[in-house]
C-alpha positions as CSV (number, residue, x, y, z in Angstrom):
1,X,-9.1,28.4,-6.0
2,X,-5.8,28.7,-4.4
3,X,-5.0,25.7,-1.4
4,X,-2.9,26.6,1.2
5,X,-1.6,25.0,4.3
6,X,-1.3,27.2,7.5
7,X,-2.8,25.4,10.3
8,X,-3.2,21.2,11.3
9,X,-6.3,19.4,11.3
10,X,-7.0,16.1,12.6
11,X,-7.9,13.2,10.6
12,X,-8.8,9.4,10.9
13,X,-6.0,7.2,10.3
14,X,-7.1,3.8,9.3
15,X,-7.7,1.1,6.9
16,X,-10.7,-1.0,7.2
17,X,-13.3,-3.0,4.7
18,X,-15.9,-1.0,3.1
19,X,-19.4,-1.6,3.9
20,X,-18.9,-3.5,6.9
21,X,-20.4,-0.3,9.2
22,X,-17.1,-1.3,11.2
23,X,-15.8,2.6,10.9
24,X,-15.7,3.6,15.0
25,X,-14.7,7.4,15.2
26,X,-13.6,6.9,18.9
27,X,-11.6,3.7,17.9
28,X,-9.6,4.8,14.9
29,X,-6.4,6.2,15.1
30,X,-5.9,9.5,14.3
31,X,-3.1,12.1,12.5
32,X,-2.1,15.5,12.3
33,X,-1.8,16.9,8.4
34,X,-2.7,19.7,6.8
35,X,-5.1,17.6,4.7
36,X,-7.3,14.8,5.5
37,X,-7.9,12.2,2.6
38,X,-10.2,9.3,2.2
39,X,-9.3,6.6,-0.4
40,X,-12.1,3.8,-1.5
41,X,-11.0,1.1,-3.7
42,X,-11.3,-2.5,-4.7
43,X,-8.4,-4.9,-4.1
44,X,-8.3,-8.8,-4.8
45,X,-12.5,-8.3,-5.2
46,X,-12.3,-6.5,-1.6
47,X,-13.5,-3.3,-1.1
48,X,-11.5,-1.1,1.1
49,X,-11.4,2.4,2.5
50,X,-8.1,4.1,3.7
51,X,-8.1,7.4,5.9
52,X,-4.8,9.2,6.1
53,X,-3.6,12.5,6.9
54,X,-1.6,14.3,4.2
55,X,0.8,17.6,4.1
56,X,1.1,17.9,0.1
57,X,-1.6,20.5,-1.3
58,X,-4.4,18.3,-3.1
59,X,-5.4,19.5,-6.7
60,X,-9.3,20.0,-5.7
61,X,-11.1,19.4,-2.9
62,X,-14.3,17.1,-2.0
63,X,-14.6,13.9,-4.3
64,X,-12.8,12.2,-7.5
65,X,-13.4,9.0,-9.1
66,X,-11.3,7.5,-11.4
67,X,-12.7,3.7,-12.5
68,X,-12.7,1.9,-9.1
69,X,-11.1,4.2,-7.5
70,X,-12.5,7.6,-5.5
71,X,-10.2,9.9,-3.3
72,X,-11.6,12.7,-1.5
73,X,-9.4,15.5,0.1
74,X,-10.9,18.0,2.9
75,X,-9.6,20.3,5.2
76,X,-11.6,20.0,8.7
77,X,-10.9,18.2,12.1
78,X,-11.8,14.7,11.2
79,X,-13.4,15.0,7.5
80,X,-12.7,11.8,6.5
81,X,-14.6,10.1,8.9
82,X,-17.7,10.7,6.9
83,X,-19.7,8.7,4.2
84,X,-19.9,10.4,0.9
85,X,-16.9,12.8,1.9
86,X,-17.0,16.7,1.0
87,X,-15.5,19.6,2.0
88,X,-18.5,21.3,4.0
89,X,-17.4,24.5,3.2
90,X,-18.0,23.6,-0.3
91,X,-21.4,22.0,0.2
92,X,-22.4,24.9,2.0
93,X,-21.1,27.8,-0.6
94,X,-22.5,25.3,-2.9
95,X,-26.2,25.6,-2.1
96,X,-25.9,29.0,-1.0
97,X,-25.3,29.8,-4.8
98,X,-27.7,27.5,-6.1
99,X,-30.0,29.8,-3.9
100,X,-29.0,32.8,-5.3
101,X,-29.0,31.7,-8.7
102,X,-32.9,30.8,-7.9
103,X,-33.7,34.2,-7.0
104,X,-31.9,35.5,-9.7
105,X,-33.7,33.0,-12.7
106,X,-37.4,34.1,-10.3
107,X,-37.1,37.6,-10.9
C-alpha cells in the first residue's frame, strides 16, 4: 500500500505516564500533521506514552512493537487518542475480509 500525504489531521500532542487513566481528550494539546503517532515505552522503570503529530510518511500503519517499545501511526482526526491504537480503516477492511473469506471457506 502506497501512503501519501494530501490533507491535515489533528492529533493529541502530549506526554503523560501510562496507566494512570490521566489521558483527557479535551485537556491535551493538540497538532496539525499529516500523521498522528502514538509512542509507548519504558524509561528509568516508568512507563510513558507520547502523542505527536508527524509530516514524514510512516512505513505501515496501525501498531509495531519492538522490545519495550510500540509506535503506532494512523491517519484520522485525533487517532492517537485511543488505547490499543489502529488505523480504523484497517480494522474495518480487516474484518470485512475475514467475512468474506468465511463465505468463501462455507461454500
Amino acid at each position: 500500500m502506497v501512503y501519501t500525504n494530501d490533507e491535515t489531521v489533528i492529533c493529541y500532542n502530549d506526554t503523560k505516564v501510562a496507566g494512570t487513566h490521566n489521558f483527557d481528550a479535551e485537556k491535551s494539546g493538540t497538532c496539525n500533521g499529516y500523521w498522528c503517532y502514538k509512542k509507548s515505552t519504558t524509561v528509568q522503570g516508568i512507563a510513558l506514552e507520547v502523542r505527536k503529530c508527524m509530516t514524514a510518511v510512516p512505513d505501515h500503519t496501525g501498531c509495531r512493537r519492538s522490545g519495550d517499545v510500540e509506535v503506532c501511526f494512523c491517519r484520522a482526526d485525533a487517532c492517537n487518542g485511543a488505547e490499543g491504537l489502529g488505523s480504523h480503516a484497517d480494522v474495518i477492511f480487516g474484518l470485512l475480509l475475514t467475512a468474506l473469506m468465511s463465505l468463501i471457506i462455507a461454500q
